[in-house]
PyMOL Python script that loads the backbone (N, CA, C, O; Angstrom):
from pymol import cmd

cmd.read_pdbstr("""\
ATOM      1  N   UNK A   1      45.014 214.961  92.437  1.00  0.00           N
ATOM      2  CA  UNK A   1      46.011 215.844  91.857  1.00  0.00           C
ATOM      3  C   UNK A   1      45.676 216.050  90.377  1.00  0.00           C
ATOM      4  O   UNK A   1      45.407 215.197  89.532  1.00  0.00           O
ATOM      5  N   UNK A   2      45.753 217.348  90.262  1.00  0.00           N
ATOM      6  CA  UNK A   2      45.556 217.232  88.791  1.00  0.00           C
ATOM      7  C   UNK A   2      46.638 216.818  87.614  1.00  0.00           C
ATOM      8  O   UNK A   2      47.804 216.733  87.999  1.00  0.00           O
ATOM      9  N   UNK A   3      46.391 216.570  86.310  1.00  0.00           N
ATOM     10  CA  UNK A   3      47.362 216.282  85.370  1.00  0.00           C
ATOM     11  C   UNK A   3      47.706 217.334  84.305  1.00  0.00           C
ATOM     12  O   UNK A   3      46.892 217.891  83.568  1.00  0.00           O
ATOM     13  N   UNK A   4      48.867 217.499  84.331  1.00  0.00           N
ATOM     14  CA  UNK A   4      49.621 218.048  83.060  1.00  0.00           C
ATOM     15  C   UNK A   4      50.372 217.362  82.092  1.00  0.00           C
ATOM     16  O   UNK A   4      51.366 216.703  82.399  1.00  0.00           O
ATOM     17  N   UNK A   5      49.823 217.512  80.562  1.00  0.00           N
ATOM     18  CA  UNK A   5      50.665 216.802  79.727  1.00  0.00           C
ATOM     19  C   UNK A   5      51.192 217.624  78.705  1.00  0.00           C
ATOM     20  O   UNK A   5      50.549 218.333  77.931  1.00  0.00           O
ATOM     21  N   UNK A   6      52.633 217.441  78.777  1.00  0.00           N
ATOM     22  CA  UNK A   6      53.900 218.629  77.879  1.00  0.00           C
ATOM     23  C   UNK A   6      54.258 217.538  76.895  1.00  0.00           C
ATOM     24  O   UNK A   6      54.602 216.408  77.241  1.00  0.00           O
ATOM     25  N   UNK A   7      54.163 217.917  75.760  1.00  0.00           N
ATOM     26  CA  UNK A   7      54.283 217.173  74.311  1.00  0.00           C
ATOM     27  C   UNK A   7      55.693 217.619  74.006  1.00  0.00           C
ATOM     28  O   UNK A   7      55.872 218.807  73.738  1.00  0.00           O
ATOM     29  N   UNK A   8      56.446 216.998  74.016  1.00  0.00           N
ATOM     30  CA  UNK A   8      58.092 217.430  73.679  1.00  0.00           C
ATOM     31  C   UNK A   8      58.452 217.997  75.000  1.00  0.00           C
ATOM     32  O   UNK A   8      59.255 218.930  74.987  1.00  0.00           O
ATOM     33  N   UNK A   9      57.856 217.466  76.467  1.00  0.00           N
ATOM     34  CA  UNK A   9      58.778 217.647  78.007  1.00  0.00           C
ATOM     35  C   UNK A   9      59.526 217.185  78.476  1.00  0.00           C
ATOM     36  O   UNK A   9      59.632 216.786  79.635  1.00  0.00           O
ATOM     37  N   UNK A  10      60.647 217.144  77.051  1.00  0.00           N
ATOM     38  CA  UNK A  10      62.188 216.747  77.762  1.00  0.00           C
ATOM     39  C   UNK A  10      63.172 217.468  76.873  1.00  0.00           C
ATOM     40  O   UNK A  10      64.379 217.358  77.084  1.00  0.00           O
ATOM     41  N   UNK A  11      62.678 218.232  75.846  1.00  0.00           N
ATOM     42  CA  UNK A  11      63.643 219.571  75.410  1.00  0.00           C
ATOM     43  C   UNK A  11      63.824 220.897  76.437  1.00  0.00           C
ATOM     44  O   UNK A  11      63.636 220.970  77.651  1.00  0.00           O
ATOM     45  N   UNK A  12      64.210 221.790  75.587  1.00  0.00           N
ATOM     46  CA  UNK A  12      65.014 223.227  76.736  1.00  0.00           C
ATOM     47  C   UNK A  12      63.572 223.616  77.079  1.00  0.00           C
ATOM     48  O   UNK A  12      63.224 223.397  78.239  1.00  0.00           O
ATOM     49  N   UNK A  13      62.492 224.276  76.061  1.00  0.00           N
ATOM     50  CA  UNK A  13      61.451 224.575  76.812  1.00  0.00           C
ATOM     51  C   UNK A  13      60.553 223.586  77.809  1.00  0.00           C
ATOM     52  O   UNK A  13      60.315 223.825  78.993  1.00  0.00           O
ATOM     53  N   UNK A  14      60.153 222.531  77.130  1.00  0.00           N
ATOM     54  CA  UNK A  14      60.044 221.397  77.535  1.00  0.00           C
ATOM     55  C   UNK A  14      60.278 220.773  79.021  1.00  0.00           C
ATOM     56  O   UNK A  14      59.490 220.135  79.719  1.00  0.00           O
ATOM     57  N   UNK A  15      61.265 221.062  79.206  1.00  0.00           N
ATOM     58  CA  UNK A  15      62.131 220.936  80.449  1.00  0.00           C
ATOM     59  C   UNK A  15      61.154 221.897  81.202  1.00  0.00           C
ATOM     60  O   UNK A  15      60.130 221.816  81.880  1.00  0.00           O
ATOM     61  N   UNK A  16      61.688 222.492  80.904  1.00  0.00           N
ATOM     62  CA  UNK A  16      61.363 223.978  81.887  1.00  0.00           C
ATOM     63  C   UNK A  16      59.845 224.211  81.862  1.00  0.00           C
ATOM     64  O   UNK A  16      59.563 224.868  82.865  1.00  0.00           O
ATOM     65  N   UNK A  17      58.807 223.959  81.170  1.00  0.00           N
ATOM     66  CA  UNK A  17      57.279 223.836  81.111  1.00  0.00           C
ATOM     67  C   UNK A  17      57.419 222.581  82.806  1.00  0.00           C
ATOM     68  O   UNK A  17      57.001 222.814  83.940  1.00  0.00           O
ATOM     69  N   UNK A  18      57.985 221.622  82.402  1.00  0.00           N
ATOM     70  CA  UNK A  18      57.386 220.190  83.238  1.00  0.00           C
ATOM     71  C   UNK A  18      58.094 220.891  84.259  1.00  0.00           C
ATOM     72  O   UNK A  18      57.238 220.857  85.143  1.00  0.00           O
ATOM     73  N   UNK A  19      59.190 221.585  84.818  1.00  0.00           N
ATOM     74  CA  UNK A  19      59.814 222.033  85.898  1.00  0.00           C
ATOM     75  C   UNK A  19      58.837 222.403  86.620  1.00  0.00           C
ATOM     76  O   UNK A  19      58.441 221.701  87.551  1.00  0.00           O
ATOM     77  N   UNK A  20      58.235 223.678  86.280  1.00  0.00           N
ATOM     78  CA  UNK A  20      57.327 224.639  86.747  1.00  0.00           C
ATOM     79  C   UNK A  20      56.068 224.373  87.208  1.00  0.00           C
ATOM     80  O   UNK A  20      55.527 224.986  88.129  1.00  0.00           O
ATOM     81  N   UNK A  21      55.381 223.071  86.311  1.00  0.00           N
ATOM     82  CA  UNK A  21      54.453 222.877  86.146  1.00  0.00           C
ATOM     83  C   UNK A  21      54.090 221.747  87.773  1.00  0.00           C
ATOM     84  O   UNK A  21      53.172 221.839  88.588  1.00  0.00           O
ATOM     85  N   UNK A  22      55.288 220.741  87.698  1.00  0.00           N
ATOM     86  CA  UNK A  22      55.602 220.228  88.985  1.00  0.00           C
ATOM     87  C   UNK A  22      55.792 221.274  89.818  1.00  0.00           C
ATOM     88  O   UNK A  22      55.226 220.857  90.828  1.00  0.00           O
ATOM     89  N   UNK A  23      56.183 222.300  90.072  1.00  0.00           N
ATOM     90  CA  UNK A  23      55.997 222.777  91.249  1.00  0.00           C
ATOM     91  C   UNK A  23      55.027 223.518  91.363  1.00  0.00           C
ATOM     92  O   UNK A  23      54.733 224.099  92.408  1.00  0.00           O
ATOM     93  N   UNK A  24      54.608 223.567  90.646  1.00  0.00           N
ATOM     94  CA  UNK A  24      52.968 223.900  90.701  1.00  0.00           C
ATOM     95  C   UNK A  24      51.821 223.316  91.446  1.00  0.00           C
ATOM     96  O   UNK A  24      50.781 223.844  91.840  1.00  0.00           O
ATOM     97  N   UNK A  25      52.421 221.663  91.578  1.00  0.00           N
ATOM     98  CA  UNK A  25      51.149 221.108  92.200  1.00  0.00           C
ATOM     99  C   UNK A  25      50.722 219.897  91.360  1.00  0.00           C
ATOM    100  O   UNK A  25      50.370 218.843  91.888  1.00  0.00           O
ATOM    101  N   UNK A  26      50.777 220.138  89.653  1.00  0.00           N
ATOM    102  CA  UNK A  26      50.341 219.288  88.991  1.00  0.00           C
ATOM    103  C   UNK A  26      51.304 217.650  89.190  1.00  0.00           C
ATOM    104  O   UNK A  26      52.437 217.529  89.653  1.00  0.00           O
ATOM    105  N   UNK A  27      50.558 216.757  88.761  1.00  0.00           N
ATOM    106  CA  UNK A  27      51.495 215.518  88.161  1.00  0.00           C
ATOM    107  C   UNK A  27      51.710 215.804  86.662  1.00  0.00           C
ATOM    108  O   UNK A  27      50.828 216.094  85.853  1.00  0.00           O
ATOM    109  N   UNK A  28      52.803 215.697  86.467  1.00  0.00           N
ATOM    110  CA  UNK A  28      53.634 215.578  85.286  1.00  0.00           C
ATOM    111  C   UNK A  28      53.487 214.362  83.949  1.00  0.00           C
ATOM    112  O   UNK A  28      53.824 213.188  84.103  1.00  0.00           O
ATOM    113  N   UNK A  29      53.047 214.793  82.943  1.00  0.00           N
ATOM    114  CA  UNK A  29      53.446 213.511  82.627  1.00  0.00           C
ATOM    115  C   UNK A  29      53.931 213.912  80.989  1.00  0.00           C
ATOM    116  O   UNK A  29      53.151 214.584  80.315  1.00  0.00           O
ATOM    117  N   UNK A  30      54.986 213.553  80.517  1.00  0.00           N
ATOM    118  CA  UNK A  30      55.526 213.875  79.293  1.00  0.00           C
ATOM    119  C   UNK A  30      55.595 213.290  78.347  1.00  0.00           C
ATOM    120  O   UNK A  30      55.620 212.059  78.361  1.00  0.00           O
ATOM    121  N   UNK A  31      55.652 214.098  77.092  1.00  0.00           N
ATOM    122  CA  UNK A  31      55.798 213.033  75.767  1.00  0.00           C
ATOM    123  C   UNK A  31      57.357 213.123  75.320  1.00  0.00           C
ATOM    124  O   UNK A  31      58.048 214.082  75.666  1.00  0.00           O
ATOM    125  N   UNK A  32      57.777 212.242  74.663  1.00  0.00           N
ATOM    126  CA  UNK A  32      59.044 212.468  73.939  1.00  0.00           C
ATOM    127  C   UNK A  32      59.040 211.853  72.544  1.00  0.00           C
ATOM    128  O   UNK A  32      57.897 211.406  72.456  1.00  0.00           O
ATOM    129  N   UNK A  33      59.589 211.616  71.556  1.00  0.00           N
ATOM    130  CA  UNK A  33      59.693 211.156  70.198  1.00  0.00           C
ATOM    131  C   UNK A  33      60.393 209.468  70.960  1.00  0.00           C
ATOM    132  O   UNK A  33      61.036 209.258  71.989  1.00  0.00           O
ATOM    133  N   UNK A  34      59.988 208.741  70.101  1.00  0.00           N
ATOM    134  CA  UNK A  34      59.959 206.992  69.963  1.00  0.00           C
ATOM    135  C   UNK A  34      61.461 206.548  70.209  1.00  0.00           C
ATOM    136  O   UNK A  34      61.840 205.583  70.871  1.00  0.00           O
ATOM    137  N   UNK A  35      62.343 207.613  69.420  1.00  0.00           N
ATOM    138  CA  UNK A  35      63.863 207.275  69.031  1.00  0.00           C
ATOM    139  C   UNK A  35      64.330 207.933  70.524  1.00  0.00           C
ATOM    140  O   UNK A  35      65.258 207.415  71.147  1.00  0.00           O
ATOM    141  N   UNK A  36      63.771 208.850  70.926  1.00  0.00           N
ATOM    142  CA  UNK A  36      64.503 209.601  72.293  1.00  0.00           C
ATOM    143  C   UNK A  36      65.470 208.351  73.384  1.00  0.00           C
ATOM    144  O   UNK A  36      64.912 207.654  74.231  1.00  0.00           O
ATOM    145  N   UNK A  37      67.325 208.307  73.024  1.00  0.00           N
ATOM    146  CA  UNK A  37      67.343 207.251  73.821  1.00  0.00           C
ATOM    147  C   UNK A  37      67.835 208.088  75.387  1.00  0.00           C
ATOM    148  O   UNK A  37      68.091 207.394  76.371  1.00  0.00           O
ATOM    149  N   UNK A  38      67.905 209.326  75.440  1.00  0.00           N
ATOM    150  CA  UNK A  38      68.282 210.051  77.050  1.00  0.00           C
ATOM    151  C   UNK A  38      66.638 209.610  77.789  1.00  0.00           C
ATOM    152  O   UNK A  38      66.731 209.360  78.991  1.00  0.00           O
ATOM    153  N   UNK A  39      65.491 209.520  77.319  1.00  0.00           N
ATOM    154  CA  UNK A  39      64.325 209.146  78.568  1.00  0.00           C
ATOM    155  C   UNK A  39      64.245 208.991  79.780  1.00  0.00           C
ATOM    156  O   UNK A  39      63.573 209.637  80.584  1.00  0.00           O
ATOM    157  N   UNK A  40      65.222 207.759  80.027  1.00  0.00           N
ATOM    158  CA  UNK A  40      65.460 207.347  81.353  1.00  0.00           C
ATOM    159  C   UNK A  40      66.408 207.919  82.037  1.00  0.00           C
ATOM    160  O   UNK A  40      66.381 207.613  83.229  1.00  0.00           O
ATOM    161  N   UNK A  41      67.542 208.900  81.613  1.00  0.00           N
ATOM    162  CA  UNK A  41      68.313 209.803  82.391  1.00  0.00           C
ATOM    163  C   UNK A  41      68.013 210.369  82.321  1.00  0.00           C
ATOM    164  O   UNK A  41      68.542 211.183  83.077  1.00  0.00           O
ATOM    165  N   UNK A  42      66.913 210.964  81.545  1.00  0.00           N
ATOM    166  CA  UNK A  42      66.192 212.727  81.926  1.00  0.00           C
ATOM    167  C   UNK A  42      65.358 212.614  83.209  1.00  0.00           C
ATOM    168  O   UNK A  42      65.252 213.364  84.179  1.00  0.00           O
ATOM    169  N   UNK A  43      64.725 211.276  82.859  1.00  0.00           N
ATOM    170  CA  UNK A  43      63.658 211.164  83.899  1.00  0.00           C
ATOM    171  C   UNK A  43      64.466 210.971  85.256  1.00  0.00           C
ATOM    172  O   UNK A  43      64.169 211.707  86.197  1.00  0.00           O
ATOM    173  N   UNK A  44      65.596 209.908  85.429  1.00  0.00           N
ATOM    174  CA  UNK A  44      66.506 209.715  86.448  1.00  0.00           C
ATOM    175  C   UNK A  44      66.830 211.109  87.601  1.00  0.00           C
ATOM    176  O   UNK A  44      66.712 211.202  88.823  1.00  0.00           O
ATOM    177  N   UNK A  45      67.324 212.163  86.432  1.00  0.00           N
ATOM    178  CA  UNK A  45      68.100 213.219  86.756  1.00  0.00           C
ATOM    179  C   UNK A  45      66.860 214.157  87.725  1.00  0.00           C
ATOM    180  O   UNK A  45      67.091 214.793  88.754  1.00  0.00           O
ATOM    181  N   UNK A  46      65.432 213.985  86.973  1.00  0.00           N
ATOM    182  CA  UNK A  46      64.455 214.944  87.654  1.00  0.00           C
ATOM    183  C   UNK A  46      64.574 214.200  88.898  1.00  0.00           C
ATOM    184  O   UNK A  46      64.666 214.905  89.903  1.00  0.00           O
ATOM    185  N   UNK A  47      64.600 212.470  89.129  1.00  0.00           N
ATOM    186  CA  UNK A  47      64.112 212.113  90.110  1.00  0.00           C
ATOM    187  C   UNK A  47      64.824 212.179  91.049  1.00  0.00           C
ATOM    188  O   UNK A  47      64.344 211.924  92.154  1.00  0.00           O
ATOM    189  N   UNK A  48      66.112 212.519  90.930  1.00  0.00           N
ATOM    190  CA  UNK A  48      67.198 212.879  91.749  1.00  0.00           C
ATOM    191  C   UNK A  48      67.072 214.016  92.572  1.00  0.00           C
ATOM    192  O   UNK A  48      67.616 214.177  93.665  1.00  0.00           O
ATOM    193  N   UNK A  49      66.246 214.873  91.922  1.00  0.00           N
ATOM    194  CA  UNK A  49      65.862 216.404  92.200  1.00  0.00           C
ATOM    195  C   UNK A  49      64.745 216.615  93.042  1.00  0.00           C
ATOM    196  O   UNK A  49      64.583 217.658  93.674  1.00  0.00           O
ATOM    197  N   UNK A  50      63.918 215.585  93.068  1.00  0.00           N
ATOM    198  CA  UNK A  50      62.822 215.502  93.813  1.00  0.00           C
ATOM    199  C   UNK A  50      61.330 215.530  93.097  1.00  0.00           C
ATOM    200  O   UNK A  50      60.254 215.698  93.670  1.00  0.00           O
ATOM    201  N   UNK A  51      61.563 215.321  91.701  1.00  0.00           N
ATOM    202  CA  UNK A  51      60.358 214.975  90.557  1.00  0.00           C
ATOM    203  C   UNK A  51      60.066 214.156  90.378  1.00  0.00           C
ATOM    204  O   UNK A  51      60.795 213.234  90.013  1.00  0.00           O
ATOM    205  N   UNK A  52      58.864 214.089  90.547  1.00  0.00           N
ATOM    206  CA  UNK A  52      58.731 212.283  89.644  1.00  0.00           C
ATOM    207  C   UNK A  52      57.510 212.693  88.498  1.00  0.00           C
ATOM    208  O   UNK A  52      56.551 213.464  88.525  1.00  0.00           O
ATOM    209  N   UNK A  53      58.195 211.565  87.279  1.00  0.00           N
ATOM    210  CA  UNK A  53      57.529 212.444  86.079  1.00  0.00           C
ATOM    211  C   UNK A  53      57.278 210.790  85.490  1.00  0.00           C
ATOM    212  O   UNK A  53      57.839 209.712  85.688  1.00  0.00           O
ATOM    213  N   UNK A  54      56.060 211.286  84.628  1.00  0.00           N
ATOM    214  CA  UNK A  54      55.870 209.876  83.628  1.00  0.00           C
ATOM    215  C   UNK A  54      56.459 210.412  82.369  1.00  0.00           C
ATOM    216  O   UNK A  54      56.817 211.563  82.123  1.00  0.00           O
ATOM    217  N   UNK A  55      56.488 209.318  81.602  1.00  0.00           N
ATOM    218  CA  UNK A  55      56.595 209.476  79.990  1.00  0.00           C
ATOM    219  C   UNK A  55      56.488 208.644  79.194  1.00  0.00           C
ATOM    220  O   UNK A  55      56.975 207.536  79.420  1.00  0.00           O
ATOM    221  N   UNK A  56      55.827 208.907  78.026  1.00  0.00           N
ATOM    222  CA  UNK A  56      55.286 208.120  77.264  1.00  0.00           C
ATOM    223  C   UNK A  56      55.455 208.549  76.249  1.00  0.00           C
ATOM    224  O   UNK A  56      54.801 209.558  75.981  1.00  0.00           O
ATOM    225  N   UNK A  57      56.448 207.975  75.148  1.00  0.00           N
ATOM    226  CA  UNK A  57      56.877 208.032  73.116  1.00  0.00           C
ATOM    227  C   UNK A  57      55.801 208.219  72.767  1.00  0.00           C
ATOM    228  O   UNK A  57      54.830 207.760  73.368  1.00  0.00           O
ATOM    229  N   UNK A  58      55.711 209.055  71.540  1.00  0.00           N
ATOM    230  CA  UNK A  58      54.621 209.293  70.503  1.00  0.00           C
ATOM    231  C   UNK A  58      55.509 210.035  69.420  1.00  0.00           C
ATOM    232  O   UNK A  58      56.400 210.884  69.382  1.00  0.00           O
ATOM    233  N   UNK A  59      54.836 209.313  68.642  1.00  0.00           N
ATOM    234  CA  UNK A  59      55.245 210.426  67.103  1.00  0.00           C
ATOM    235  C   UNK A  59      54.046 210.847  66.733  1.00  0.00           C
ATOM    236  O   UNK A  59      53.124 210.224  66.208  1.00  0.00           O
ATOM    237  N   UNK A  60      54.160 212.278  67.143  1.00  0.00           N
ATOM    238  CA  UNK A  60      53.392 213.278  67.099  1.00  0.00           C
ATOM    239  C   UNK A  60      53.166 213.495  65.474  1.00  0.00           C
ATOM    240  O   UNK A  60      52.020 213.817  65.162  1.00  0.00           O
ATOM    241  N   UNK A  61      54.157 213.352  64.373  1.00  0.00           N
ATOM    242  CA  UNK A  61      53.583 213.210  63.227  1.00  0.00           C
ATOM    243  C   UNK A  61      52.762 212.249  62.595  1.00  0.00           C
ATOM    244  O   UNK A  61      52.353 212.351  61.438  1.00  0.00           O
ATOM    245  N   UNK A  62      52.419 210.893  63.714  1.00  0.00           N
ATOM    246  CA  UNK A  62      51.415 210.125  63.173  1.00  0.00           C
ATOM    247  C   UNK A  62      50.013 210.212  63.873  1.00  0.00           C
ATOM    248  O   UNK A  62      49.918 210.611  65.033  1.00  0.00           O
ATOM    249  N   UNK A  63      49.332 209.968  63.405  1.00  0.00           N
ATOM    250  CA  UNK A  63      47.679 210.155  64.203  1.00  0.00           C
ATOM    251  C   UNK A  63      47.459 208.921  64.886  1.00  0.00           C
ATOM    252  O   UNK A  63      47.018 209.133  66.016  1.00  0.00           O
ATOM    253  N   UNK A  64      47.579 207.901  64.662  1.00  0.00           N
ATOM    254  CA  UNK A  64      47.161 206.523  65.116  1.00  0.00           C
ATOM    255  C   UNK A  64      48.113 206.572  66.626  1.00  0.00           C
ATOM    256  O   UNK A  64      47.722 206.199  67.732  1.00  0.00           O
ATOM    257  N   UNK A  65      49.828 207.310  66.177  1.00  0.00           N
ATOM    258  CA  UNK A  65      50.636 206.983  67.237  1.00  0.00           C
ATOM    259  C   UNK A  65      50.233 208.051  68.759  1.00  0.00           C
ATOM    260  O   UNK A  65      50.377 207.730  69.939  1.00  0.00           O
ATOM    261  N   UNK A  66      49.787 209.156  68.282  1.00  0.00           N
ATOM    262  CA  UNK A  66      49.407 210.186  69.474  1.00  0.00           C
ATOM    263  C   UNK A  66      48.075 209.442  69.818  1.00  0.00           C
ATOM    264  O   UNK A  66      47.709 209.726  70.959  1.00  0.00           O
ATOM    265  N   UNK A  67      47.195 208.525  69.134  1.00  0.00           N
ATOM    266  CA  UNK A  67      45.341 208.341  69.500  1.00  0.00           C
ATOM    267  C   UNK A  67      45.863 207.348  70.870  1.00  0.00           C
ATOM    268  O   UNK A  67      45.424 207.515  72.008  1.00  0.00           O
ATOM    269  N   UNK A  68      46.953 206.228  70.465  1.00  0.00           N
ATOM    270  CA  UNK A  68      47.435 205.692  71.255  1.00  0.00           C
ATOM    271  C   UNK A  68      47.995 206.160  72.286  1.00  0.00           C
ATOM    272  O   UNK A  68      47.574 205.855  73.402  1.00  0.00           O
ATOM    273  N   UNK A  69      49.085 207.017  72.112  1.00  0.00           N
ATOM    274  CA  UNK A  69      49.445 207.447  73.764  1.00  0.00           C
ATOM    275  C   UNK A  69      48.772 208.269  74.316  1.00  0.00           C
ATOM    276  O   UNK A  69      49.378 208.849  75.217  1.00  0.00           O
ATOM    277  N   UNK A  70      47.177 208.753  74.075  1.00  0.00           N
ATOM    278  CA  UNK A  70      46.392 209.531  74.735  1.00  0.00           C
ATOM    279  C   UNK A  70      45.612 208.526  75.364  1.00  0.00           C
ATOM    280  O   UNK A  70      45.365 208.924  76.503  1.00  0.00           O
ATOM    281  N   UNK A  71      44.956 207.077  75.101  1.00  0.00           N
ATOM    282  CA  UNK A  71      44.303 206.268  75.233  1.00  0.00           C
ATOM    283  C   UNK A  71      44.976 205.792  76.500  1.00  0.00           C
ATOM    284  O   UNK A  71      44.277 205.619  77.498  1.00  0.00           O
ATOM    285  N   UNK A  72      46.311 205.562  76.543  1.00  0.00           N
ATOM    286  CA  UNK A  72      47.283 204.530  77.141  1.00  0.00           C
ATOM    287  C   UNK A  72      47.301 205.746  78.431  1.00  0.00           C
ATOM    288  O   UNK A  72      46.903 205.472  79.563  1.00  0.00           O
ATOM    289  N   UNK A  73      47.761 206.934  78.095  1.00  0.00           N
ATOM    290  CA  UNK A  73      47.367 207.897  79.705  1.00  0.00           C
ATOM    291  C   UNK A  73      46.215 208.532  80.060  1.00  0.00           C
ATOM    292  O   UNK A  73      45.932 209.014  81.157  1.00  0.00           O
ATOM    293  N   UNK A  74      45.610 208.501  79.125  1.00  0.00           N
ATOM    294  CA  UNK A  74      44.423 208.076  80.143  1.00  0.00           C
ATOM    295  C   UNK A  74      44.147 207.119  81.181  1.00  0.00           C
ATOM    296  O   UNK A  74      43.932 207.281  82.382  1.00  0.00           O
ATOM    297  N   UNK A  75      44.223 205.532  80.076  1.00  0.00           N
ATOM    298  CA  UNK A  75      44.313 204.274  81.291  1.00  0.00           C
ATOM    299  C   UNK A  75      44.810 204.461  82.564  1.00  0.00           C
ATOM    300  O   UNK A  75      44.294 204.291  83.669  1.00  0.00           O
ATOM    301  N   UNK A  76      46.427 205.022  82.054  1.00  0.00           N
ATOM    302  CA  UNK A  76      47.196 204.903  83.348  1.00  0.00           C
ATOM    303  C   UNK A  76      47.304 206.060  84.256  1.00  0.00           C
ATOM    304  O   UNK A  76      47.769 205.934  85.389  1.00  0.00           O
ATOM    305  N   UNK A  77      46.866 207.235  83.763  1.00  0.00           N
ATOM    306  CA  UNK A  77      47.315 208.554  85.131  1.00  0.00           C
ATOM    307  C   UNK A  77      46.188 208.900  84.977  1.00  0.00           C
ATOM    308  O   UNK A  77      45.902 209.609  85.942  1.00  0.00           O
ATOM    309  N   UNK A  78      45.096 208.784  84.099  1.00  0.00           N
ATOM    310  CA  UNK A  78      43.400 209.354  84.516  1.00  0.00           C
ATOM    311  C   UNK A  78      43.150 211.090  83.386  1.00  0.00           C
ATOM    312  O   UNK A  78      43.947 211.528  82.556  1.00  0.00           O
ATOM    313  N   UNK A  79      42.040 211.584  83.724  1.00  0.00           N
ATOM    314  CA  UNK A  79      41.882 212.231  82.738  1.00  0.00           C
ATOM    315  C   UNK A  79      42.612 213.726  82.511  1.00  0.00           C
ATOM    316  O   UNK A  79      42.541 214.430  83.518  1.00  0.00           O
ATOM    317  N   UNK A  80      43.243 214.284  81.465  1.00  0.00           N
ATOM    318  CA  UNK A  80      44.305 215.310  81.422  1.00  0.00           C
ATOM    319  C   UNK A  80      43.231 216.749  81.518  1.00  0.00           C
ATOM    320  O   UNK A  80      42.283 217.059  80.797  1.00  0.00           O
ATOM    321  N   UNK A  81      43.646 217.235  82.355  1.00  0.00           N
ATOM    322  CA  UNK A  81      43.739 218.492  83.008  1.00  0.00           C
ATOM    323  C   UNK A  81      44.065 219.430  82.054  1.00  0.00           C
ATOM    324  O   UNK A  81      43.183 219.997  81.409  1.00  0.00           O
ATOM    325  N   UNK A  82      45.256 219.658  81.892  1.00  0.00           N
ATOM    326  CA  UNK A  82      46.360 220.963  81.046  1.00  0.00           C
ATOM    327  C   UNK A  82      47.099 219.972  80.183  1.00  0.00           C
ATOM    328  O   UNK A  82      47.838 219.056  80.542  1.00  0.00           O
ATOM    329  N   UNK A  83      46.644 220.455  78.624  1.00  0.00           N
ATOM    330  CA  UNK A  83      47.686 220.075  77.668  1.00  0.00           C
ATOM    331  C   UNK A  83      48.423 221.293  77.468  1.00  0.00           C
ATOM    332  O   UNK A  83      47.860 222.338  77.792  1.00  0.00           O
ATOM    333  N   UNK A  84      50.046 221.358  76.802  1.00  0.00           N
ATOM    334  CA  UNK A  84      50.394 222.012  76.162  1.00  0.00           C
ATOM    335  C   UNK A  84      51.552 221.327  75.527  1.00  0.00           C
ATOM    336  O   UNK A  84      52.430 220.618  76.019  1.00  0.00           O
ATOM    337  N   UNK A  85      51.247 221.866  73.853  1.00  0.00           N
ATOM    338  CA  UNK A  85      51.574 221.358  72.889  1.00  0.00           C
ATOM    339  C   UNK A  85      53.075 221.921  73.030  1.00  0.00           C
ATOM    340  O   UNK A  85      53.087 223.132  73.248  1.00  0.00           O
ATOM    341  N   UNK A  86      53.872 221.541  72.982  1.00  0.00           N
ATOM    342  CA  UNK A  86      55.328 221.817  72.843  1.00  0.00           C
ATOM    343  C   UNK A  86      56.041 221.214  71.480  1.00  0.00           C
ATOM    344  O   UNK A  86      56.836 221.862  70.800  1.00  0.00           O
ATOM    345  N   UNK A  87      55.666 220.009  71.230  1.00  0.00           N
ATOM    346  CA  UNK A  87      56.349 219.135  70.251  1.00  0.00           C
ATOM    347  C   UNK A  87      55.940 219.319  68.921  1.00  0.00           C
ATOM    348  O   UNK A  87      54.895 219.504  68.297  1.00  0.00           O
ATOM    349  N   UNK A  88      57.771 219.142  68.605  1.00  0.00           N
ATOM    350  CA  UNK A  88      57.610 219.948  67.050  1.00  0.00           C
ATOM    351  C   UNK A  88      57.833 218.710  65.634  1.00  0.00           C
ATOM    352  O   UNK A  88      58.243 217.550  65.601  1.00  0.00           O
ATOM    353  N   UNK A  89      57.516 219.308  64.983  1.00  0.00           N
ATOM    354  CA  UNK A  89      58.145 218.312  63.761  1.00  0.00           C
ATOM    355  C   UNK A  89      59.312 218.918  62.843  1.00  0.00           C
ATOM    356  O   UNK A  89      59.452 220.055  62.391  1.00  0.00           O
ATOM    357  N   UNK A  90      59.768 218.253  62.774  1.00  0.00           N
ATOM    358  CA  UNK A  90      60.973 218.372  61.443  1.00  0.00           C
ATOM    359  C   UNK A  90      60.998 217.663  60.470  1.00  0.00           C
ATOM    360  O   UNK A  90      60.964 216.436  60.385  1.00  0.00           O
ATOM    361  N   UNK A  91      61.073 218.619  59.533  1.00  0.00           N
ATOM    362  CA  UNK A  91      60.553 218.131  57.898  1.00  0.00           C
ATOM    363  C   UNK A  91      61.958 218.084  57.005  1.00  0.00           C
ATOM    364  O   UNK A  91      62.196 219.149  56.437  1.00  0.00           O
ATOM    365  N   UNK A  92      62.805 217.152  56.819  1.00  0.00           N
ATOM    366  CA  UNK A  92      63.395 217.681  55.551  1.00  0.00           C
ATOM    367  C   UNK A  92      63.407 217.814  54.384  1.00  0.00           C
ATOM    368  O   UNK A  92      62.816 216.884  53.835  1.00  0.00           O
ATOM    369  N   UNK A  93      64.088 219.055  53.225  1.00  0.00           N
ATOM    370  CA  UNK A  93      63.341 219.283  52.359  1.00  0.00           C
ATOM    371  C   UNK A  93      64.431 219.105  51.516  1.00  0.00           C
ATOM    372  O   UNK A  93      64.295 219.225  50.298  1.00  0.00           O
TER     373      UNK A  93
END
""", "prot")
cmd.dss("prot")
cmd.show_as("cartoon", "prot")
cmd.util.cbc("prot")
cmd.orient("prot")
């Protein structure tokens, strides 16, 4: 099966990228921010639905923290197929 990885796939677009993308065929596997505490009811709610999705924290504003969760899915779901960047940063000024 191939892999898809959605960087911020548990916001509105987000959502709806990993929706599609699962019924597409692909395995799913998502990023969310470190602090995200809904994870496990987002993920719950897909699995209720008939999804099953991975996910794995990264703060996409650090380099060391994304080198890591690319390393770590690799290990664990094998090599990524389709990225798309979804995840945003917020800066305050």
């Amino acid at each position: 099966m191939r892999v898809a990885v959605i960087t911020g796939g548990m916001g509105g677009l987000g959502d709806s990228i990993s929706t599609k993308m699962h019924a597409a065929g692909y395995r799913v596997v998502v990023t969310h921010s470190p602090g995200n505490t809904k994870a496990k009811e987002w993920l719950s709610a897909h699995k209720a639905s008939g999804r099953e999705f991975s996910a794995y924290p990264v703060d996409v504003a650090d380099f060391n923290s994304c080198e890591e969760c690319v390393a770590r899915i690799a290990k664990e779901v094998g090599p990524v197929d389709i990225l798309v960047n979804n995840a945003g940063i917020t800066r305050d000024t």
